[in-house]
Structure formats: C-alpha cells, structure tokens
TIMARTOR-624026 format. One record per residue (C-alpha): residue number from 1; residue in three letters; x, y, z. Coordinates in pm, 1 decimal. Layout:
k_r_px_py_pz
NUM_ALA_X_Y_Z
...
This chain:
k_r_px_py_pz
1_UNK_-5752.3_522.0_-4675.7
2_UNK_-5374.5_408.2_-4691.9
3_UNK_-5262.9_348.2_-4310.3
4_UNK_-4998.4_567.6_-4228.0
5_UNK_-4672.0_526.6_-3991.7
6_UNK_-4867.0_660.1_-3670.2
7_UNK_-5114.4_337.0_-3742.8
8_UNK_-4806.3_97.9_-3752.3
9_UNK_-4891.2_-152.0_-3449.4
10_UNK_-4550.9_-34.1_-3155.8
11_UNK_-4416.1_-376.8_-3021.8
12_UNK_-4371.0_-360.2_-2655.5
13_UNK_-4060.4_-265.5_-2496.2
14_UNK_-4003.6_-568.1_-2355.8
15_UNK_-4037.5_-738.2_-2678.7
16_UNK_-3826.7_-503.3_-2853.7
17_UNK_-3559.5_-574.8_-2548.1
18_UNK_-3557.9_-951.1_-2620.2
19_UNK_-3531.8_-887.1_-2978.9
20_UNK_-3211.2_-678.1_-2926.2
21_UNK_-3055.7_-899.8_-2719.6
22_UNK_-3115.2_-1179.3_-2923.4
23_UNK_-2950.5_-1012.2_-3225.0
24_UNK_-2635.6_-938.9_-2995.8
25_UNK_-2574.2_-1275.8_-2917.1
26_UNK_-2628.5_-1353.0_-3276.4
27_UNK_-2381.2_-1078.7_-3385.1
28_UNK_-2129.0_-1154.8_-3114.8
29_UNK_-2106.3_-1544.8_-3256.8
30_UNK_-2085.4_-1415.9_-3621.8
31_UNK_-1793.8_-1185.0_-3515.0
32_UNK_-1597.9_-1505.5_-3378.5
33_UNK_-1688.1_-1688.6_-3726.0
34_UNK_-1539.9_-1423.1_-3931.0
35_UNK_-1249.0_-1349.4_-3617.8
36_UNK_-976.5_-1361.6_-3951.8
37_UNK_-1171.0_-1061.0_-4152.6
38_UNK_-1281.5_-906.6_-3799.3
39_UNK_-907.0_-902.2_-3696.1
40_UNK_-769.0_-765.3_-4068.7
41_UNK_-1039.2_-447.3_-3992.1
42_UNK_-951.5_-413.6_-3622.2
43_UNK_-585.4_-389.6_-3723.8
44_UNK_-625.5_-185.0_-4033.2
45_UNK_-822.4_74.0_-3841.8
46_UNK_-567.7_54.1_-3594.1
47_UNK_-306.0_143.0_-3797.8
48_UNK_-488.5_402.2_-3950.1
49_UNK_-521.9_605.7_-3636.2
50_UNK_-188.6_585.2_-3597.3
51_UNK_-80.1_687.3_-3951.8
52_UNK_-368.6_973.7_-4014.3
53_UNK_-171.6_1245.3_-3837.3
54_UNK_104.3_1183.5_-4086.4
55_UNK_-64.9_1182.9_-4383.3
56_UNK_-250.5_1505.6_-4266.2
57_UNK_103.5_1667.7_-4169.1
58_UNK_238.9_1567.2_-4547.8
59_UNK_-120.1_1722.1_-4721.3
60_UNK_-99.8_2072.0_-4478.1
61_UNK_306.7_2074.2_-4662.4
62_UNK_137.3_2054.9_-5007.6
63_UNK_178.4_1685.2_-5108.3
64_UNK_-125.2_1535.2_-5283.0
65_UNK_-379.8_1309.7_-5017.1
66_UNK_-236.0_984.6_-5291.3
67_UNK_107.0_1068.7_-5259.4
68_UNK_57.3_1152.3_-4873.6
69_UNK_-97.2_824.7_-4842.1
70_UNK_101.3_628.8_-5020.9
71_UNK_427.7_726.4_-4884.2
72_UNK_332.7_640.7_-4503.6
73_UNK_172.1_356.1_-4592.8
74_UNK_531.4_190.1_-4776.2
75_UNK_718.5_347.2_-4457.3
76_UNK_498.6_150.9_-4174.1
77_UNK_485.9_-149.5_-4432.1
78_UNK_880.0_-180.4_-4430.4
79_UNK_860.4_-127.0_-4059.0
80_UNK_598.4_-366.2_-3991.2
81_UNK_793.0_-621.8_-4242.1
82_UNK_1100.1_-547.3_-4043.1
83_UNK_997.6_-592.3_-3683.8
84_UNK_825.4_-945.7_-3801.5
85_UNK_1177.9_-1007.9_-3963.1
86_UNK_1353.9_-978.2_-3596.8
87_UNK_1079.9_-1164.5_-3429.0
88_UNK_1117.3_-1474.6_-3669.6
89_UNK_1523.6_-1378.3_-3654.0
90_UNK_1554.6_-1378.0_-3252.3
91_UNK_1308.4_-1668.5_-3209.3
92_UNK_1509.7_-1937.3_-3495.1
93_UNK_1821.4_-1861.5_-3273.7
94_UNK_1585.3_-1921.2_-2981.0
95_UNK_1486.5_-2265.7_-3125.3
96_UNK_1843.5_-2363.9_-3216.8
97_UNK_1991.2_-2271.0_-2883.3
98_UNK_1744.9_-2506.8_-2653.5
99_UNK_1966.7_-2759.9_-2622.1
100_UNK_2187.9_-2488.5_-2409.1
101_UNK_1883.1_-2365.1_-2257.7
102_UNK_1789.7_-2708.6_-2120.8
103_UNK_2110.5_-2771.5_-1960.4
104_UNK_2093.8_-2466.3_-1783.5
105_UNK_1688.2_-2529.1_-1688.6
106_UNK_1821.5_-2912.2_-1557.2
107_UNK_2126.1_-2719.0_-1340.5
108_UNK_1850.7_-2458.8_-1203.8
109_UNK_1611.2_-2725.8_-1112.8
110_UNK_1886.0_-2956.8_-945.4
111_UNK_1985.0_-2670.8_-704.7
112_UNK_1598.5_-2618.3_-655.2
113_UNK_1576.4_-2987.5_-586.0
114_UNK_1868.4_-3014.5_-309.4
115_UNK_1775.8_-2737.1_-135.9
116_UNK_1439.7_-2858.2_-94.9
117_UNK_1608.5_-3165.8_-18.0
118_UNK_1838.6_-3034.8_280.7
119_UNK_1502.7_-2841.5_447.3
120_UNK_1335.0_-3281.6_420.1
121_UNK_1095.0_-3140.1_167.1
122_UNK_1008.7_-3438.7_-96.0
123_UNK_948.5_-3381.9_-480.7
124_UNK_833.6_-3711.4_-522.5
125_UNK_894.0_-3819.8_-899.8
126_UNK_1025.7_-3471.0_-988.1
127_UNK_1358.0_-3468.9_-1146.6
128_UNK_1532.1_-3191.2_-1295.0
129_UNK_1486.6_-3360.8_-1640.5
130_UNK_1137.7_-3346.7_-1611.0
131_UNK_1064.9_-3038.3_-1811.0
132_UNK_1135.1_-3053.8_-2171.3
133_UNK_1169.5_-2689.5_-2350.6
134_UNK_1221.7_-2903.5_-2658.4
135_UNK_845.5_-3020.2_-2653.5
136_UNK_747.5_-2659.5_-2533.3
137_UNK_916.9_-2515.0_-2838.3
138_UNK_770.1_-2788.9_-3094.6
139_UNK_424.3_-2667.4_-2936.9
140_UNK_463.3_-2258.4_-2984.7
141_UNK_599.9_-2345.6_-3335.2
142_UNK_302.8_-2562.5_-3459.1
143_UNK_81.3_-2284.8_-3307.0
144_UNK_244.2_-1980.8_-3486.2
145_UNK_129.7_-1855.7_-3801.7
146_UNK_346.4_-1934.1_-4090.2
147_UNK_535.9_-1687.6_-4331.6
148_UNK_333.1_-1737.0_-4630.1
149_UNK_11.1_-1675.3_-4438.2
150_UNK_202.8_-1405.2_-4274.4
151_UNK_320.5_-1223.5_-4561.7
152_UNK_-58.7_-1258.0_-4713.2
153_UNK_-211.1_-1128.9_-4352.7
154_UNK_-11.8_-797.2_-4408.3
155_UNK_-96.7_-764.6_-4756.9
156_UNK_-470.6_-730.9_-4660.4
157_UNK_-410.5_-509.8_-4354.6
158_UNK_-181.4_-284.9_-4615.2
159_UNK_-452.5_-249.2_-4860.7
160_UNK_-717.0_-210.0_-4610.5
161_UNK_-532.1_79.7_-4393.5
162_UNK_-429.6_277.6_-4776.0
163_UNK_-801.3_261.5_-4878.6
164_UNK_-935.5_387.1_-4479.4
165_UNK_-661.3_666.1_-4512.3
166_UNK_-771.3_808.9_-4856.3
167_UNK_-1163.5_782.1_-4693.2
168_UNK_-1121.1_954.9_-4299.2
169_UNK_-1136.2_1345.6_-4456.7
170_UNK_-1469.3_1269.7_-4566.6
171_UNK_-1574.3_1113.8_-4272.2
172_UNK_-1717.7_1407.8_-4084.1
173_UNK_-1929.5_1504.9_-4333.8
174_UNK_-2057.6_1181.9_-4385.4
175_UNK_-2164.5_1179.6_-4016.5
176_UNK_-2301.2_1515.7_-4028.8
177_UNK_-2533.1_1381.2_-4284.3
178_UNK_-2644.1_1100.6_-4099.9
179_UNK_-2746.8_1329.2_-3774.3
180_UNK_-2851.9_1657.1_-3771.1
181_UNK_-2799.1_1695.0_-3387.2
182_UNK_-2484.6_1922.0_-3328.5
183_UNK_-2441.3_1793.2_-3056.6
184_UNK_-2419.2_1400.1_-3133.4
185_UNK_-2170.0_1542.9_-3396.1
186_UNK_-1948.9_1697.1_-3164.8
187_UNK_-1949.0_1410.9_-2921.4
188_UNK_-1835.5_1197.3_-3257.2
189_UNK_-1576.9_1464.1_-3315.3
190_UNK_-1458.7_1427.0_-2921.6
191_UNK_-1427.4_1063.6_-2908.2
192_UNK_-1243.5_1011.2_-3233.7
193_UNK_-987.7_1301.9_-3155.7
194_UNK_-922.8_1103.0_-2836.3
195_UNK_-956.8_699.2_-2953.0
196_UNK_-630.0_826.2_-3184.7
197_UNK_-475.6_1009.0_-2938.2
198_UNK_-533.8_749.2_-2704.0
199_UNK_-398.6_494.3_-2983.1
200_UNK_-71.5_728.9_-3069.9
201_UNK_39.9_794.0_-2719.2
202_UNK_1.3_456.1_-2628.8
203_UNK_194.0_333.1_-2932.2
204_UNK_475.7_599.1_-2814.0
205_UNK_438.0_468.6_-2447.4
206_UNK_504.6_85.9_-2562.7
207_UNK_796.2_170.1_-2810.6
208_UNK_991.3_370.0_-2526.9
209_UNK_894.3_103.0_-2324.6
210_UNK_1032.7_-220.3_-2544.9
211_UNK_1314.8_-41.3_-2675.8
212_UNK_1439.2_36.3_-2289.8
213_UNK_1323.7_-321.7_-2181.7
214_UNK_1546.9_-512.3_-2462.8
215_UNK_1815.4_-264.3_-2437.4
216_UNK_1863.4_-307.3_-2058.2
217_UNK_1835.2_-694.9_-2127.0
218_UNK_2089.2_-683.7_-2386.1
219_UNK_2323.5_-474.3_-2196.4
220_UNK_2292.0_-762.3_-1924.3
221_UNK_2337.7_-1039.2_-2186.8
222_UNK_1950.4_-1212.3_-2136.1
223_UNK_1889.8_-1456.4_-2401.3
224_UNK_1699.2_-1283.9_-2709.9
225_UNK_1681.2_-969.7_-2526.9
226_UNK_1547.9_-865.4_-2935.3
227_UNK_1279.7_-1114.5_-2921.9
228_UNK_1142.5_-994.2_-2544.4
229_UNK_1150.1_-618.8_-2619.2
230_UNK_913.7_-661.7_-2940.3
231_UNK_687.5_-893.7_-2705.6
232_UNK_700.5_-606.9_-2461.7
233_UNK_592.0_-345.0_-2704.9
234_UNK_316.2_-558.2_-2852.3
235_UNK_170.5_-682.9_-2491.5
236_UNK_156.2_-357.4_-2365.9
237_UNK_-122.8_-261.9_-2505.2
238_UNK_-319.4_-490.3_-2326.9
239_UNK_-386.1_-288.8_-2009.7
240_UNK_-289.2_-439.4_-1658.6
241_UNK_-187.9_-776.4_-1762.5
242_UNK_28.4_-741.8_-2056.7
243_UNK_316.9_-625.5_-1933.7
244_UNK_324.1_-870.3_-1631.2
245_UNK_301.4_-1137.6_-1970.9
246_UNK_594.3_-1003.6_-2158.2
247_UNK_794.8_-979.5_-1846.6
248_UNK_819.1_-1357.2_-1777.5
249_UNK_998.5_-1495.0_-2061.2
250_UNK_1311.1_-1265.2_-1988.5
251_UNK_1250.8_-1295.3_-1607.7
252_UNK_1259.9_-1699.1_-1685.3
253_UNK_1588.4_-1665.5_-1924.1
254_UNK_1748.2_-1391.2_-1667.9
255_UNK_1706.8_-1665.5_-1353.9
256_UNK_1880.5_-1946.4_-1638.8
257_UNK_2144.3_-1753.3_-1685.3
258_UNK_2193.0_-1540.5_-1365.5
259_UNK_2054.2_-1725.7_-1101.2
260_UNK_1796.4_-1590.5_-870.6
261_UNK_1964.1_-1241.6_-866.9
262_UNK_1900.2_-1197.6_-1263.9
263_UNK_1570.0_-1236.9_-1209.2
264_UNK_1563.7_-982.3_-941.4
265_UNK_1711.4_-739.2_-1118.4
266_UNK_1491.9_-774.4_-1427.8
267_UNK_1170.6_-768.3_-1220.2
268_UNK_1341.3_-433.7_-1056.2
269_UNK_1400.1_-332.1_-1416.7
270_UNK_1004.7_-372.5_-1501.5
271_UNK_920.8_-190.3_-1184.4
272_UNK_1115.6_57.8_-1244.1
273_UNK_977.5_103.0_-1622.9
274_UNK_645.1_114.4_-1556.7
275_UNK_695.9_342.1_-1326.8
276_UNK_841.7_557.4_-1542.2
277_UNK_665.8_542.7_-1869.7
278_UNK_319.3_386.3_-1785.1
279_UNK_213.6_615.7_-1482.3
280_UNK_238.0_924.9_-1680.1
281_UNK_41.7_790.3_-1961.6
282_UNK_-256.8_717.6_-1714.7
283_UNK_-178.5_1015.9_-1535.4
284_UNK_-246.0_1186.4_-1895.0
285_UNK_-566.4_1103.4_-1981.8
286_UNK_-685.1_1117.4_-1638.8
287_UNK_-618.7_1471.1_-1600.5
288_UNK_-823.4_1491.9_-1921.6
289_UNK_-1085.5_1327.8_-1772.0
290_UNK_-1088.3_1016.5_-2024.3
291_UNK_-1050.7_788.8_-1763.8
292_UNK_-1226.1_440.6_-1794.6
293_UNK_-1356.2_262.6_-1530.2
294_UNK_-1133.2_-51.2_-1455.6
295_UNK_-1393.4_-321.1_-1465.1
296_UNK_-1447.4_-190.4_-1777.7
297_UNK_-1154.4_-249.2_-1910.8
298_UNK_-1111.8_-633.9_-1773.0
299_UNK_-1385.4_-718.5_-1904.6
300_UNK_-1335.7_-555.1_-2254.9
301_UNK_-962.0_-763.8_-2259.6
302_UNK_-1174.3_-1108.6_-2202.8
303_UNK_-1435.3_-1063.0_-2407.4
304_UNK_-1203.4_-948.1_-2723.4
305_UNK_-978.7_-1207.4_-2646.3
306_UNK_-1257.5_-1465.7_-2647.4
307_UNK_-1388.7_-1332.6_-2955.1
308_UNK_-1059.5_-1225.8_-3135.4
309_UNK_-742.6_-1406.0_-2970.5
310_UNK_-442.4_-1215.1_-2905.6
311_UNK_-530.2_-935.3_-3138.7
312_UNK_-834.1_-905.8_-2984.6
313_UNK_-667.2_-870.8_-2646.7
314_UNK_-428.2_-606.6_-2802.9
315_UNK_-692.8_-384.4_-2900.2
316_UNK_-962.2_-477.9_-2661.6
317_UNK_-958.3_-56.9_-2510.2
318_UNK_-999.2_71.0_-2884.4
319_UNK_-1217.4_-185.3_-3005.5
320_UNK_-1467.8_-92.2_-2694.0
321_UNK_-1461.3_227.5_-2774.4
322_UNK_-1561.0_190.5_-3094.2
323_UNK_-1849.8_36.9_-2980.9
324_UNK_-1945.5_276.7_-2677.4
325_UNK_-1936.3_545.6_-2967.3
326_UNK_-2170.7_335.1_-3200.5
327_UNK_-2368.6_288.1_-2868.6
328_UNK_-2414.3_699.4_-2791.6
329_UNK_-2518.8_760.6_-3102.8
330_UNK_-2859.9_555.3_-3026.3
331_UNK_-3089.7_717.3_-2815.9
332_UNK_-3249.2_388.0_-2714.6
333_UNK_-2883.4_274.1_-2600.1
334_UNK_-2713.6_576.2_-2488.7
335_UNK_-2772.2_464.6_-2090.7
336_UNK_-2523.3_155.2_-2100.6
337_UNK_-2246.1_433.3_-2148.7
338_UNK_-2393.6_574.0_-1818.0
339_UNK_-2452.1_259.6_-1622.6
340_UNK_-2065.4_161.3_-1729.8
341_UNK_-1942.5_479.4_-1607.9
342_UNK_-1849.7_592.9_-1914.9
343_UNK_-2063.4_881.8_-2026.2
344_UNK_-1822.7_1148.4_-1915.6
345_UNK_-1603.3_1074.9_-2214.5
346_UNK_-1868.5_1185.1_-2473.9
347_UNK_-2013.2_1487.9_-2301.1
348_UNK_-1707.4_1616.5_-2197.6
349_UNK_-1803.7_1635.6_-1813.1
350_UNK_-1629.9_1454.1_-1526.8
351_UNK_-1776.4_1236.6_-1285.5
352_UNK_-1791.2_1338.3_-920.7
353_UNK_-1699.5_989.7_-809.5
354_UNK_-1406.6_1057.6_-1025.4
355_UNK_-1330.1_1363.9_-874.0
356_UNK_-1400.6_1265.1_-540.8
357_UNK_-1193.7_986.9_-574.8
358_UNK_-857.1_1189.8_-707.8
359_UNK_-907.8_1439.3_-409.1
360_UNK_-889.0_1129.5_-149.5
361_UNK_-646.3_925.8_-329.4
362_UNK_-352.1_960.9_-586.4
363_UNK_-414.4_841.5_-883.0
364_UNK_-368.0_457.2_-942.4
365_UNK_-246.9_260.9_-1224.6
C-alpha cells in the first residue's frame, strides 16, 4: 500500500515557526548580497507603475502594446538621462566654486566666533578655518557613482521596466490561476490599483514640490538652487525624514550667502511647501482609508535602507507593500498584516482606532 499525503508525518508548529524564521534571516542577508540586482528590480518596477497608465492610455487610442511601450519608455529614458545631466551639471559648478564657498563658510564662522566671544563663551581650538568643504567635497565625489557605471545602471533599469510593461496585462490572469479564491484576487486587484496610485501621486506630489523648492531658491539667488530642487524631488519620497534631508544643503548655502535671515526664509519656504503640497497628499489616501500606521513606516525606511542604501530608503513604502501583499496571500501569514495594523488596506474596511482617532483629532502628517 503506497502511503498517501494524509500519512505524511506534520512537523510541529513550532518547528515549522523556527524554520520560517530561519529562512527570513537567510533571505534578508541574500537580498543585501545581491543589493545591485535587488535595486535594478526595485527601480524598474518602480518605474513601471509609474509608466503603465501611459502605455494603457496610448493602447485604449489604438497604438500597438510594442509601439505603446516603446514610446514611453524612450520619453522617461531622455528624461531620466536629462535630470542626471543637471545633477552632474549643477554639482561640477558646485565643486569648482568651493573655493568661494569657503571664504564665505570662514566669514560665517568668524562672526559665530566673536559673538560667542563678546557673551565670554570659549571655542577652545576652533577657528573659522577649521572646516574644510574642500575635503568634504573630495569625500561625496569618491563616494558617487561614476558616469560609465551610471550610464550602464540605466541601461538595465531601461530594459528591465520595457520587458515588465509588455508583461503587467497578463498579470491578472496569471494570478487568477494561481488562486481560485475571488476574494484573494480582488484584494490583489485592490492593493495594486493603490501601490501605483500611491506611486503616481506621490511622484506628482515631489515634482510640484522640487520644481517650487528650486524655483523659489533661484529666484533668491541660493547656490545650485538646480542641484537642491532635484535632491528635493528624489528625497521626498522617503516619508518624514526626507524632506527635512533635502532641505539642509540650501538652508546651509542660503545662511552663506544671506546670513541668518536666508536661512529663515528658506526654512519658512519648506514650511510653507509642505504645507501645501504634502498635507493634501496624506489627507488623500487617508480619506481612502489607505493609511499606514507610522511605526510602520520608520521602520520600513531603516530596514530598506540597511538592506538597499539610498534607493532602498526611496522606495522603502512601495517596497513594503509589496511584501505585505506577498504576505496576505498566505494564509499561514496573513495575521502580521493585522498585528501591523495594516489589514484594512486589503479588505477594504477601516479600522475603528482609525476612525476614532480622525473624529478626536485632525489628521496629522
């Protein structure tokens, strides 16, 4: 008699626990190894999202899915190419110009000095000389990537995003196949409808965003006021933090230049941004009930950045919710969504914490 599945000896659930956990850790430290192929994926499937609605606007007009494809895929590549053409543009004229920028650090420090002087507060060995952007600058430029490796970076991503493009029509189907619970499918259908519209609008967010941030620098006459509003729109999709990150730079150039007073008015200027374009975007999805709870999202920025670097702090939001979706799908897994809060955003219903909270409180950023 040929023993059968039901014979099949069941390892214990604590077992089985260990064993999962064990091949986490395992995957996590392979994903750090391979961090240059992770990243090209992340990125490409990034920039997928954000190009799919295109290409499915040009098919609905009649234009063949190659064609369709192909055409936004040479648009965002001359894009891409030219934005990393500014960056390396405003930060050469960056590098040439420190020797300016360190007299005017050396005349800021000196005043910092004698008033700290005149109130009988000692420096000690401090002098105004002490801080060399010239060393500073030799450092970023050793660390940046170089335009060869640059140039061979975006080829990958290109080729990567053109193939995922001609493959997400058939992706539904494919999933129906794999389940045969409607409602696992629909949940699929939910979150991907909202990771790209939580991708797009974000993208829109940061572009308004930079392209105020440098103008309003440039119309005040900040130092690569270029340079900081690209930084801005990049670092802004790192929730909480990455704004406050591509603020300092032109805060730092605005007090060379300006004095106390230009720095003022530049941290005024974020203020005043945020308020304007990154409240409504949280304001957005929380009427929609897609909020995410904010420990969540901390921890999601470390752990990506640990495992990815900057990129990985860029996309950390997407990138988890990827994996909360891969998580739902298993039955065995499906309760870390709920112990992380985070449930709600595949079956469609709000918390009552959440609500409870929005009826005591405005919402917060």
């Amino acid at each position: 008699m040929k023993p059968t599945m039901a014979d099949a000896p069941v390892l214990p659930r604590s077992l089985l626990t260990i064993f999962l956990l064990t091949a986490v850790v395992f995957l996590i430290l392979g994903i750090r190894q391979i961090s240059y192929l992770v990243t090209i994926m992340v990125v490409s499937v990034i920039l997928a999202m954000i190009a799919y609605p295109a290409t499915k606007a040009l098919r609905s007009r009649g234009i063949p899915e190659v064609a369709a494809v192909g055409a936004v895929t040479v648009f965002a590549t001359l894009l891409i190419l030219f934005i990393c053409y500014l960056v390396f543009f405003s930060f050469e004229n960056l590098i040439s110009a420190l020797p300016l920028y360190q007299q005017e650090l050396t005349a800021r420090l000196s005043e910092i000095l004698a008033l700290l002087e005149r109130y009988g507060i000692s420096t000690g060995s401090f002098t105004p000389s002490s801080i060399d952007l010239q060393a500073f600058a030799g450092f970023l430029s050793s660390s940046a990537i170089s335009l060869a490796d640059l140039l061979l970076y975006l080829f990958f991503i290109a080729v990567t995003t053109i193939f995922m493009l001609l493959e997400a029509p058939r992706m539904p189907e494919r999933i129906r196949r794999v389940t045969d619970q409607p409602k696992t499918v629909e949940a699929f259908s939910r979150m991907s409808r909202f990771l790209i519209d939580f991708v797009i609008v974000r993208t829109e967010a940061n572009l308004v965003h930079g392209l105020l941030f440098g103008a309003v620098l440039w119309v005040m006459g900040v130092h690569a006021a270029l340079l900081w509003g690209v930084l801005t729109f990049l670092l802004s999709y790192i929730p909480y933090i990455g704004l406050i990150v591509a603020a300092i730079p032109a805060i730092f150039f605005a007090w060379l230049q300006f004095g106390v007073w230009g720095a003022i008015v530049v941290i005024t200027v974020v203020a005043v941004l945020n308020a304007l374009v990154e409240n409504p975007i949280f304001a957005h999805f929380a009427a929609r009930r897609f909020d995410i709870p904010a420990l969540v999202v901390i921890l999601s920025v470390i752990f990506w950045g640990w495992a990815l670097g900057v990129a990985g702090m860029i996309f950390a939001v997407p990138l988890t919710l990827i994996v909360l979706m891969v998580v739902q799908f298993s039955d065995d897994l499906a309760w870390i969504n709920t112990i992380l809060g985070v449930d709600h955003l595949f079956t469609g219903k709000g918390e009552d914490s959440t609500v409870i909270r929005r009826t005591e409180a405005p919402p917060a950023r």
